[in-house]
N, C-alpha and C positions, 0 to 999 in steps of 0.2 A: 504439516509435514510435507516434505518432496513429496512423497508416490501422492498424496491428495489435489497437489497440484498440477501433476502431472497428468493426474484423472481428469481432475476438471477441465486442461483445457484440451484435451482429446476428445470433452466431449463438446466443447462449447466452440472449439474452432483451433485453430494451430498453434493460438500463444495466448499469454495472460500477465496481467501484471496484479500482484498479491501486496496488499498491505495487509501487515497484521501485529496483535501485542499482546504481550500479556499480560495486560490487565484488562477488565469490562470497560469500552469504551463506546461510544456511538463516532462514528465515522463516515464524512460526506468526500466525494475523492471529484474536480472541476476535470475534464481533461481540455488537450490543448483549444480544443474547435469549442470548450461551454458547455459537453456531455455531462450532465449529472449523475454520479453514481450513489449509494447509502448502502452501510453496510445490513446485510439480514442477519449477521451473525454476531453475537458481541465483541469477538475480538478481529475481524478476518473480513476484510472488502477483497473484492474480486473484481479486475476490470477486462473484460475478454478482446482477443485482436489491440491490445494499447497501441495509440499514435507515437509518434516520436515525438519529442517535444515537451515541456512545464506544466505541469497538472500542481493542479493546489488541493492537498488536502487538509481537510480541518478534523480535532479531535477533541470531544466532551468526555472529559474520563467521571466514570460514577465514584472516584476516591483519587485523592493527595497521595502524592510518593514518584520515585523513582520506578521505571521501567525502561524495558525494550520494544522499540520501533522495528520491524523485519519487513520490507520490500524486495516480492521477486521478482525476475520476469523470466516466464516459461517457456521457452520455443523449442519446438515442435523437433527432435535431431542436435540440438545444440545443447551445450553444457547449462545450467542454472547459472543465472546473474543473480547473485544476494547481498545486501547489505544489510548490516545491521546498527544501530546507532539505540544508546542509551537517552532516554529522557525525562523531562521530570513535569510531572501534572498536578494541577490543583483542582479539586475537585469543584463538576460543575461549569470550570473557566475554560471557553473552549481557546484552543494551542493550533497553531495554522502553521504550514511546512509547506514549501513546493519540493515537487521531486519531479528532475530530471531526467527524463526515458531518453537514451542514447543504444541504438544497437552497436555502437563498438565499446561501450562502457560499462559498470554496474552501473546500476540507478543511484542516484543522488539525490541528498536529500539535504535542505535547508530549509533552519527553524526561522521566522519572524512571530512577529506579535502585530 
């Protein structure tokens, strides 16, 4: 939810950039400099102060099917950047996206294999 995100990067520093889905997934997020992040929570990675710049993340979903992808970025004073984009997982098969952190844009998001 906003106010969660909101929370969190009030406490962890001025901004944040939020992937998250719903469904159970395991979730690893590259940023641009080779930062490794993993998500703690099954659906919901957190990256605190994000670079500008192509982050690769990858997703192992624990089940097959259709969902939704949501990436925010939070800053501190400014309006939510949100995207959302539908996707589709095969259980097990991990799914790799880069997403585009741009402060004049929302984030973007591109699926490969």
């Amino acid at each position: 939810s906003p106010a969660l995100f909101e929370l969190v990067a009030e406490i962890e520093g001025n901004s944040a950039l939020t992937v998250s889905t719903d469904s159970p997934v395991k979730m690893s997020l590259i940023d641009p400099k080779g930062k490794f992040t993993e998500n703690m929570q099954d659906r919901i990675l957190v990256n605190y102060n994000p670079l500008v710049g192509i982050y690769r993340l990858k997703i192992k979903p624990n089940q097959s099917g259709k969902g939704y992808l949501y990436v925010n970025r939070y800053e501190t004073g400014k309006e939510d950047k949100i995207l959302t984009q539908e996707i589709t997982l095969k259980k097990n098969k991990e799914a790799n996206f880069l997403i585009i952190n741009s402060p004049q844009q929302p984030p973007k998001i591109i699926n490969f294999f």
